[in-house]
SEKOL-799742 format. One record per residue (C-alpha): chain; residue number from 0; residue in three letters; x, y, z. Coordinates in Angstrom, 1 decimal. Example, Ala and Ser with C-alpha at 12.3 -4.5 7.8 and 13.67 -1.06 7.14 Angstrom:
<nodes>
> cadena,num,residuo,px,py,pz
> A,0,ala,12.3,-4.5,7.8
> A,1,ser,13.7,-1.1,7.1
</nodes>
This chain:
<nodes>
> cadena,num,residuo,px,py,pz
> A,0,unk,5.9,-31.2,-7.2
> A,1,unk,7.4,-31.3,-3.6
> A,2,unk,7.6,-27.7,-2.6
> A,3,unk,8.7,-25.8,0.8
> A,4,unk,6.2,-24.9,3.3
> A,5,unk,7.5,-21.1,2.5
> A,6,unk,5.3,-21.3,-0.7
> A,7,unk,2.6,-24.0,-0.7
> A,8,unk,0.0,-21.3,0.7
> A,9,unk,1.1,-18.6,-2.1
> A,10,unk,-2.0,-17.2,-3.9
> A,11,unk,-1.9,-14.3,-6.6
> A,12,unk,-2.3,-11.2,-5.6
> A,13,unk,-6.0,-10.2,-6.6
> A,14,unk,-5.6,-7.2,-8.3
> A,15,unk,-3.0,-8.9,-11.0
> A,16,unk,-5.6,-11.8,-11.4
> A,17,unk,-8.8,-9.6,-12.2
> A,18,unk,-6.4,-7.7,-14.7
> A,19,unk,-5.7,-10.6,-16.6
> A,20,unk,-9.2,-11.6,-17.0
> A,21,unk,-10.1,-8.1,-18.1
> A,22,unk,-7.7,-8.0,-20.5
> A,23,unk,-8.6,-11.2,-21.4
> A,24,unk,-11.9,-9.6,-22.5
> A,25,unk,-10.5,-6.6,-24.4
> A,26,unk,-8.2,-8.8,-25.9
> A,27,unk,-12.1,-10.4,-27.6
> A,28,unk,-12.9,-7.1,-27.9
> A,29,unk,-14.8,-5.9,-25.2
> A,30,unk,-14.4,-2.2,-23.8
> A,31,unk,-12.9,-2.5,-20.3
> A,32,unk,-12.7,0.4,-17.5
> A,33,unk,-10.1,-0.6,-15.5
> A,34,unk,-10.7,0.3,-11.8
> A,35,unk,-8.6,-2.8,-10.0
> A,36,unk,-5.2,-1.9,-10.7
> A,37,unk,-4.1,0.6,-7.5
> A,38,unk,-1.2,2.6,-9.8
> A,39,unk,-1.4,6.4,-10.9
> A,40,unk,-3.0,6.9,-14.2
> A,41,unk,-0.5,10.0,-15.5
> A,42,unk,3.1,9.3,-16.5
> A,43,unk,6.3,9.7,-14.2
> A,44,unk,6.4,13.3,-14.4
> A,45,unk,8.6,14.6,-16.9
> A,46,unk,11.5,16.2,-14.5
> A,47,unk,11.7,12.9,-13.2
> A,48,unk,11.6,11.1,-16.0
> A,49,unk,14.3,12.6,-17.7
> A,50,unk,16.6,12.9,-14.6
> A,51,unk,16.5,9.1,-15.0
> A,52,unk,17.3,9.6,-18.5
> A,53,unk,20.1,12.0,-18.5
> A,54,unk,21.4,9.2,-15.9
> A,55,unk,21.4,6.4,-18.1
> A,56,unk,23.1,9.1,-21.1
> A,57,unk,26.1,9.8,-18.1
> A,58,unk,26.5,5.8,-17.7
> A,59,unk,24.7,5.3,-14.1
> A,60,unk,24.0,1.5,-15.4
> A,61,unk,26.8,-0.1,-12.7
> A,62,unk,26.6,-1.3,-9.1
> A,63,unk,25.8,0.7,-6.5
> A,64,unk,25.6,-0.3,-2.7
> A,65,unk,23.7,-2.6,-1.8
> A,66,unk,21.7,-0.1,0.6
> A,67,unk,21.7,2.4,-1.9
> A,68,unk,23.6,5.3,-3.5
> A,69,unk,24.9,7.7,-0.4
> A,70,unk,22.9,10.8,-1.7
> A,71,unk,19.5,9.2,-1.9
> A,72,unk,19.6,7.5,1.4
> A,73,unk,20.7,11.3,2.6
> A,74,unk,18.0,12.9,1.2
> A,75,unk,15.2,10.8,2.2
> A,76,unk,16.1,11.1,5.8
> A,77,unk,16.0,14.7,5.7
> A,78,unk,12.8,14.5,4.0
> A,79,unk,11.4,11.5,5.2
> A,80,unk,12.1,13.3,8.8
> A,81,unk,11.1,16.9,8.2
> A,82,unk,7.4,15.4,7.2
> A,83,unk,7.5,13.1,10.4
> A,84,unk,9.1,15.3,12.7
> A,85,unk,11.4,13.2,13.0
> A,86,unk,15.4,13.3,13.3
> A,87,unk,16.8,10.6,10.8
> A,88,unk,20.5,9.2,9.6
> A,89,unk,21.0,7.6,6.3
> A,90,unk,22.3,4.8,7.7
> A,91,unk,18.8,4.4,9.2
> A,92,unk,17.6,3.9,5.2
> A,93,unk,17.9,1.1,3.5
> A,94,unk,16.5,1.4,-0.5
> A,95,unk,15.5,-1.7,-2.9
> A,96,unk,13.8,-1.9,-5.9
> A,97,unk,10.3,-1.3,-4.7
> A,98,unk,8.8,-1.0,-1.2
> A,99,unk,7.9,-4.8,-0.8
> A,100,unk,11.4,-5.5,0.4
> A,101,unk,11.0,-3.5,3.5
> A,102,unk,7.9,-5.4,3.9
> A,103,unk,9.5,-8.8,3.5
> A,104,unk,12.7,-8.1,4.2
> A,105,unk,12.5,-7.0,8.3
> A,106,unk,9.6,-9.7,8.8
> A,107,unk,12.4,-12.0,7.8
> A,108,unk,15.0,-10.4,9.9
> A,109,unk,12.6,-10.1,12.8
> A,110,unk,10.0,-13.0,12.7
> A,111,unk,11.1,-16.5,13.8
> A,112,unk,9.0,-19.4,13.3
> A,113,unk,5.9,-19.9,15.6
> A,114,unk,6.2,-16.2,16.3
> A,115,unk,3.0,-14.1,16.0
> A,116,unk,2.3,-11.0,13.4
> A,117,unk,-0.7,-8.6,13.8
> A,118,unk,-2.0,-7.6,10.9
> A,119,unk,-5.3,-5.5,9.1
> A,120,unk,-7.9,-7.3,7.1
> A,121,unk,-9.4,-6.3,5.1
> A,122,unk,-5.1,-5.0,4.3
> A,123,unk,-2.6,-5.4,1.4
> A,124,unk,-2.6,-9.4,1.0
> A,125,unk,1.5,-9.2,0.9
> A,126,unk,1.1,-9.2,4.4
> A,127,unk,-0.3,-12.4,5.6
> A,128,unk,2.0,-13.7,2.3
> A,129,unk,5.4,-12.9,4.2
> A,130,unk,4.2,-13.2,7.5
> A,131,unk,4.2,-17.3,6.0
> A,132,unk,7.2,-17.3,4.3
> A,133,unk,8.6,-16.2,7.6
> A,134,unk,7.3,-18.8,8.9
> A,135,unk,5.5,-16.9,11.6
> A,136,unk,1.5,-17.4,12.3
> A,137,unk,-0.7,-14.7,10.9
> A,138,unk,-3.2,-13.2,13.0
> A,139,unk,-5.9,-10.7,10.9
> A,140,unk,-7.1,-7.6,13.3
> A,141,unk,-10.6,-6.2,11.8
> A,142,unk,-10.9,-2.9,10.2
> A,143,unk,-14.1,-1.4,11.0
> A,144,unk,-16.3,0.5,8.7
> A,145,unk,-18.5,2.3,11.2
> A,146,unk,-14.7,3.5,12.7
> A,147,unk,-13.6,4.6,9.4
> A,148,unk,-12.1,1.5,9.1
> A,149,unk,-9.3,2.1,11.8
> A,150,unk,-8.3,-1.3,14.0
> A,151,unk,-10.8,-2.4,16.3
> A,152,unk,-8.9,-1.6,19.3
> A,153,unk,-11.0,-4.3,21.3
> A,154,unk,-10.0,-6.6,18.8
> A,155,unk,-6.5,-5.7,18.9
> A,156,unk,-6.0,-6.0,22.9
> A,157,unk,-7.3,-9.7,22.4
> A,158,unk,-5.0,-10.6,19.8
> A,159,unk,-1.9,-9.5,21.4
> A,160,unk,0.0,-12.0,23.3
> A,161,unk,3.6,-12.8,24.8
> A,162,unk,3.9,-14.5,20.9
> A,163,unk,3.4,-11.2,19.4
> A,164,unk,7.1,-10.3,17.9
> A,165,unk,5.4,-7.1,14.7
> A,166,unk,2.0,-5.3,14.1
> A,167,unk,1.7,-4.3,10.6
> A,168,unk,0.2,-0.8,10.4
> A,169,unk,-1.3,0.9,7.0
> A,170,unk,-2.1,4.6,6.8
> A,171,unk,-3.4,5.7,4.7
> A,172,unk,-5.0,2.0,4.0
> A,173,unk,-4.7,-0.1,1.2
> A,174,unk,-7.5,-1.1,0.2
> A,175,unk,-10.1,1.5,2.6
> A,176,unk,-8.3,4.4,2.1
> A,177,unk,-8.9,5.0,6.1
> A,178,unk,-6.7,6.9,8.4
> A,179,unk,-5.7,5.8,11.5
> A,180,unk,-6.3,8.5,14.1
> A,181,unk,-3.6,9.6,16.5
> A,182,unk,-5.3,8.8,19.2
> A,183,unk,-5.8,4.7,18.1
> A,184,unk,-2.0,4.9,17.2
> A,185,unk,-1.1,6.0,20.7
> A,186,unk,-2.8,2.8,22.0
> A,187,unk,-1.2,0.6,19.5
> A,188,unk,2.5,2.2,20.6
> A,189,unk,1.4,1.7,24.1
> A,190,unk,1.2,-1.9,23.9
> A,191,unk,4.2,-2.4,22.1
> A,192,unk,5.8,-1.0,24.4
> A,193,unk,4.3,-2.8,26.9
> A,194,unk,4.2,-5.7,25.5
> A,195,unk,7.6,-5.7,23.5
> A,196,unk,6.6,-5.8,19.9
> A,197,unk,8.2,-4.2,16.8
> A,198,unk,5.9,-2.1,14.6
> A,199,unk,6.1,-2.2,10.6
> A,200,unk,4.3,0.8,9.3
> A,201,unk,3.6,0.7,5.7
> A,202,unk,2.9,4.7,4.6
> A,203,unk,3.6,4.2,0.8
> A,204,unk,0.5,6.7,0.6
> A,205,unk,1.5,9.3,3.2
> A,206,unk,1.8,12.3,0.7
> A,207,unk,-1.5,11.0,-0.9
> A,208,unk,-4.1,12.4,2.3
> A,209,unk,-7.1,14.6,1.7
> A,210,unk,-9.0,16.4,4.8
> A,211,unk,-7.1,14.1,7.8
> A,212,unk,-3.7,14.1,8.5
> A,213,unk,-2.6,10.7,8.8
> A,214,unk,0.4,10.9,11.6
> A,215,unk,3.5,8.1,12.1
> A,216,unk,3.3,6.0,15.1
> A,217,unk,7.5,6.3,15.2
> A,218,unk,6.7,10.0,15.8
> A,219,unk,5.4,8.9,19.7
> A,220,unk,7.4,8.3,22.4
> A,221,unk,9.5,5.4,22.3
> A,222,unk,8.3,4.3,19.5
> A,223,unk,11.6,5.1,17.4
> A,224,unk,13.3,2.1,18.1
> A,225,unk,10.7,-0.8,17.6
> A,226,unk,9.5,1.2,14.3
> A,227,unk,10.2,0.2,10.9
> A,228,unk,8.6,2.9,7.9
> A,229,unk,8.0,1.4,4.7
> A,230,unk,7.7,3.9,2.0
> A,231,unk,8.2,4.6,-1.6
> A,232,unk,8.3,6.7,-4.7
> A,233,unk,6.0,4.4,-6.9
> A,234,unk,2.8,6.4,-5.9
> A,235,unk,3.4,9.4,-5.2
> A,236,unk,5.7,10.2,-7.9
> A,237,unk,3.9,8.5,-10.8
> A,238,unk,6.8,5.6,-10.6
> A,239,unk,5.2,2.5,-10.1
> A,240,unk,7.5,1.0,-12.9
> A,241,unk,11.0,2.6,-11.9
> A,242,unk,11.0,0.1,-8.6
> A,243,unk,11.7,2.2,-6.3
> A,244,unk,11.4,2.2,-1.7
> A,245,unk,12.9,2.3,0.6
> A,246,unk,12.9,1.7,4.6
> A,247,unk,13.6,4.0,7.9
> A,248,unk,14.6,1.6,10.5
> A,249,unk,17.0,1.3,13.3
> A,250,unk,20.6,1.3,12.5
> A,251,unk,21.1,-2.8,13.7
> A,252,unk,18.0,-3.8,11.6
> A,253,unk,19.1,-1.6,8.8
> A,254,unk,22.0,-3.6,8.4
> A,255,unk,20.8,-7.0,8.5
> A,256,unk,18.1,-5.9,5.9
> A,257,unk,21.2,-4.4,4.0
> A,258,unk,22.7,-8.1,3.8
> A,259,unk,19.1,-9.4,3.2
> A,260,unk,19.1,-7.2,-0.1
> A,261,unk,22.7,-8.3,-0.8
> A,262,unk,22.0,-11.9,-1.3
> A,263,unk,18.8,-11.6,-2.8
> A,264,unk,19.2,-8.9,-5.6
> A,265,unk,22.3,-6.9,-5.1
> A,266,unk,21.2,-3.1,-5.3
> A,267,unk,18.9,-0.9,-7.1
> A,268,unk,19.0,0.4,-10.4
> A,269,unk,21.4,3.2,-10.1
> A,270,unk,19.8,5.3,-12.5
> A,271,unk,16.7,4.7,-11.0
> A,272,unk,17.9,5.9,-7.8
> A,273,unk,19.3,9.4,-9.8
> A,274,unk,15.9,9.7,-10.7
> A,275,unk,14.5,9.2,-7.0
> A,276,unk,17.1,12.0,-6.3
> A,277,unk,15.2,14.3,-8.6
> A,278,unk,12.1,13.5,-7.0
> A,279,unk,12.8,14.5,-3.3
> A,280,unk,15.1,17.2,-4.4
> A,281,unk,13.1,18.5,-7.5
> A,282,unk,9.5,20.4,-7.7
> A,283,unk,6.7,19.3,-5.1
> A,284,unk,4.1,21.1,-7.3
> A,285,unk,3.3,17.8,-9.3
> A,286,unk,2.6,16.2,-6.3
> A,287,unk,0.3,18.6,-4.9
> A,288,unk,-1.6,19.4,-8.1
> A,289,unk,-2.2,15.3,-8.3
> A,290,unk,-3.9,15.1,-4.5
> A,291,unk,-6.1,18.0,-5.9
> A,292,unk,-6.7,16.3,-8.9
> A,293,unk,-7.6,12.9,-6.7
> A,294,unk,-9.5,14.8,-4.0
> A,295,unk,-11.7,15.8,-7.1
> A,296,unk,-12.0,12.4,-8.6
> A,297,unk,-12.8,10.6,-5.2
> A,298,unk,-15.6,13.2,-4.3
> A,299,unk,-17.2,12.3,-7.7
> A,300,unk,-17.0,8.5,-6.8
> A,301,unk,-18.5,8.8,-3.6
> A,302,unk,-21.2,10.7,-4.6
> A,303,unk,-21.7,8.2,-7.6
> A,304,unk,-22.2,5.2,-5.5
> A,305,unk,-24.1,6.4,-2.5
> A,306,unk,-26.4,7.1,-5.4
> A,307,unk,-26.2,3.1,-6.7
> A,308,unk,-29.5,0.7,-5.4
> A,309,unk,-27.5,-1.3,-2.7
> A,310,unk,-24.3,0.3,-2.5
> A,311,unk,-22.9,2.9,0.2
> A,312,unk,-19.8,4.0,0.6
> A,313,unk,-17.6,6.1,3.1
> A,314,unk,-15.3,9.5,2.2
> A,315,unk,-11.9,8.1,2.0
> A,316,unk,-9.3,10.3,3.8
> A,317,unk,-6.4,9.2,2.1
> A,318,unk,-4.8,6.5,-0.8
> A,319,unk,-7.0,6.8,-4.0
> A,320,unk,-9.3,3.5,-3.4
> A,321,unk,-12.7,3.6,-2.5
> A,322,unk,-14.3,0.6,-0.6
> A,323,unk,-18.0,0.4,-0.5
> A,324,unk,-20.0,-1.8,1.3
> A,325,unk,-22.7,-4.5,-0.8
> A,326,unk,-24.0,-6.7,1.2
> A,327,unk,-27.3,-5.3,0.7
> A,328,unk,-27.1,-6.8,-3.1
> A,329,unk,-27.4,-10.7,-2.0
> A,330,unk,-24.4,-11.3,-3.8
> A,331,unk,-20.8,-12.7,-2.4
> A,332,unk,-18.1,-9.9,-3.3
> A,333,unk,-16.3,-12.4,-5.5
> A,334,unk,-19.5,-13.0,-7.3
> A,335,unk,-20.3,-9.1,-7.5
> A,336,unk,-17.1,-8.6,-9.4
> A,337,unk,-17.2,-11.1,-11.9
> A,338,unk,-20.8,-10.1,-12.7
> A,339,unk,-19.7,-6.4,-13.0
> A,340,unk,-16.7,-7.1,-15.4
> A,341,unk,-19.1,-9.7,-17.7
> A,342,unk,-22.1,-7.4,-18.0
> A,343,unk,-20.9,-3.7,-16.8
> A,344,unk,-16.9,-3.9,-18.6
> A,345,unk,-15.8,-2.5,-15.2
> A,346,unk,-12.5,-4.1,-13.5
> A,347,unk,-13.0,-3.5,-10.1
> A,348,unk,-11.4,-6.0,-6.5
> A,349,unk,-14.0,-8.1,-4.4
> A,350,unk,-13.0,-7.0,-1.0
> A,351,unk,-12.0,-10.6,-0.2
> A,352,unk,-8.5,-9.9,-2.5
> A,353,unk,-8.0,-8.3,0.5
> A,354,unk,-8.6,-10.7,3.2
> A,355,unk,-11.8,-12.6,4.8
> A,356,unk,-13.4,-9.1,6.4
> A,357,unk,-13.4,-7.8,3.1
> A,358,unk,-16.6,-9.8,2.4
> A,359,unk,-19.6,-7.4,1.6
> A,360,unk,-17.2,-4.9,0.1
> A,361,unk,-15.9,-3.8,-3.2
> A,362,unk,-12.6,-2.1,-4.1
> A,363,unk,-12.0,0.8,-6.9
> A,364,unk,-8.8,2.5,-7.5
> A,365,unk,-10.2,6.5,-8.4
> A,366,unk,-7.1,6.9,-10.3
> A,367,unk,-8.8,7.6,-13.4
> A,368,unk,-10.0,9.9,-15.8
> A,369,unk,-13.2,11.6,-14.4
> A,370,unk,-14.9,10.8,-18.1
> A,371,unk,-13.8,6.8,-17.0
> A,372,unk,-15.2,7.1,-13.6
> A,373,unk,-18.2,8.8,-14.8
> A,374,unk,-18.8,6.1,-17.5
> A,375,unk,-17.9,3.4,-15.0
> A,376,unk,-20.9,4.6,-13.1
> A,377,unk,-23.4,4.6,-15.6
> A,378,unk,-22.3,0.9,-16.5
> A,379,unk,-22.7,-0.1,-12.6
> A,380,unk,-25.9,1.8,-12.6
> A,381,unk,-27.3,-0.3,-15.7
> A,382,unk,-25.6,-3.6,-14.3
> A,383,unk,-27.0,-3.1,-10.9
> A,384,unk,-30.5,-2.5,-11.9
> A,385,unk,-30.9,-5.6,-13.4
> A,386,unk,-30.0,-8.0,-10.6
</nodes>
């Protein structure tokens, strides 16, 4: 068929194509460990869960606005901002049914055609996907392992150029679980200032840090106003299901993303957005007994495969991915992970689901049993030892 431009280059997202194919293989009965899918592994918790509930019961199944029901988009600016620092409006949120809007939905508003988007690779591959559909030209920055795989600021100063119109910022990092330090976000809100560039900063894992704080680049000076948060309740909350972000943006942009969601899907769940309600407002203890629970988790990981023939891997500061380096195994990442799910029965991401620096690299998601993870290392151990 004679498609658009906007979706010729489409691929799948990686993680959702390695789950089929393990499934695939538990579906033949094959015992699968499934380490590729980045989602929580408890349920929503239950104060949550039955806020949305009781919402549903008292007949929140209408239309809301299309920005999002008044009290929500009041509470995550006060929350949103007392974590930042920051002094936020509700009109300054916008809330859709997931965080990928506010990653589409101001590239569209923002990006015209020709115009050029930074962006990290190895990073989320939605990225580079709407930077195209905008019709904008996608330029990958590196992430460095040997800087905890922050932006290669050399790198960086190269790329940008009177075409840059948005950098695309992720801290904690999907898939490194790196930090960006305050310091490398200073430079980065130094040239856009400079050099007149809006700043999309995706921190869907900014309750989810360990040892380093991972600060917001809208927090530094003039950065407020050429800074768009994306965030979201599907990690941190156990809700990847409920569909649930939102944006902080400018009041101007705000609305023009407002009409964006309009057109395209109307509003958000209502009583999905009661249940969102319950989350800011309700019990924070979840939350923090989880990042204990993950701190726990990803030590154990670590320490597993620095202890692999080939394999080493740096502490993560934040997310709950690990991202070890294999080049030493003579193998392509791609390769790696097929040969893992075959003979080990571990799911896991070749780091090039992630972008073309992500060769030499593996992803796992450590959300997952400590029994799983400890089983998954024995099977790479056994798998490994017989390349």
């Amino acid at each position: 068929m004679d498609f658009s431009e906007r979706v010729v280059n489409l691929v799948p997202e990686g993680a959702y194509h390695m789950l089929a194919k393990a499934q695939a293989l538990e579906a033949a009965g094959k015992n699968i460990i499934h380490l590729e899918i980045g989602q929580p592994d408890e349920p929503t918790f239950p104060n949550i869960a039955q806020a949305g509930m009781r919402a549903i019961e008292e007949g929140y199944t209408r239309y809301t606005p299309s920005a999002g029901i008044k009290a929500l988009r009041q509470a995550i600016a006060q929350d949103a901002g007392n974590r930042r620092g920051l002094s936020l409006t509700s009109e300054q949120v916008v809330i859709g049914p997931g965080a990928k809007p506010f990653l589409f939905f101001p590239t569209l508003a923002l990006v015209r055609p020709g115009d050029e988007v930074i962006f990290p690779d190895p990073g989320f591959p939605t990225y580079q996907a709407m930077v195209e559909v905008a019709e904008g030209t996608p330029i990958p920055v590196p992430l460095r392992e040997e800087q905890d795989f922050s932006f290669d600021l050399q790198a960086f100063d190269q790329l940008v150029s009177p075409r840059t119109r948005l950098v695309i910022l992720n801290s904690p990092s999907n898939p490194t679980g790196g930090v960006m330090p305050l310091a490398v976000l200073q430079h980065i809100a130094e040239s856009a200032i400079r050099h007149n560039f809006w700043v999309l900063s995706d921190e869907i894992y900014s309750r989810l840090i360990y040892e380093t704080p991972a600060p917001s680049v809208a927090t530094l000076p003039g950065m407020a106003e050429r800074t768009i948060i994306c965030d979201g309740f599907s990690k941190t909350y156990a809700m990847t299901g409920w569909r649930l972000g939102y944006g902080i943006m400018p009041h101007a942009l705000a609305e023009r993303v407002e009409l964006l969601l309009t057109h395209s899907i109307g509003c958000t769940a209502s009583f999905t957005q009661i249940a969102g309600l319950e989350a800011i407002q309700g019990q924070q203890e979840s939350v923090e007994e989880v990042v204990k629970t993950y701190r726990i988790r990803r030590d154990v990981i670590v320490k597993g495969l620095n202890q692999l023939p080939g394999v080493h891997c740096r502490m993560p500061q934040g997310a709950f991915y690990v991202f070890p380096n294999v080049s030493d195994l003579g193998l392509s990442s791609n390769a790696l992970a097929e040969y893992i799910l075959e003979k080990a029965g571990v799911a896991l991401l070749p780091g090039t689901s992630f972008g073309h620096n992500g060769e030499g690299y593996l992803r796992l998601c450590f959300a997952n049993s400590l029994d799983n993870i400890s089983e998954a290392l024995r099977r790479l151990q056994s798998a490994l030892n017989k390349l």
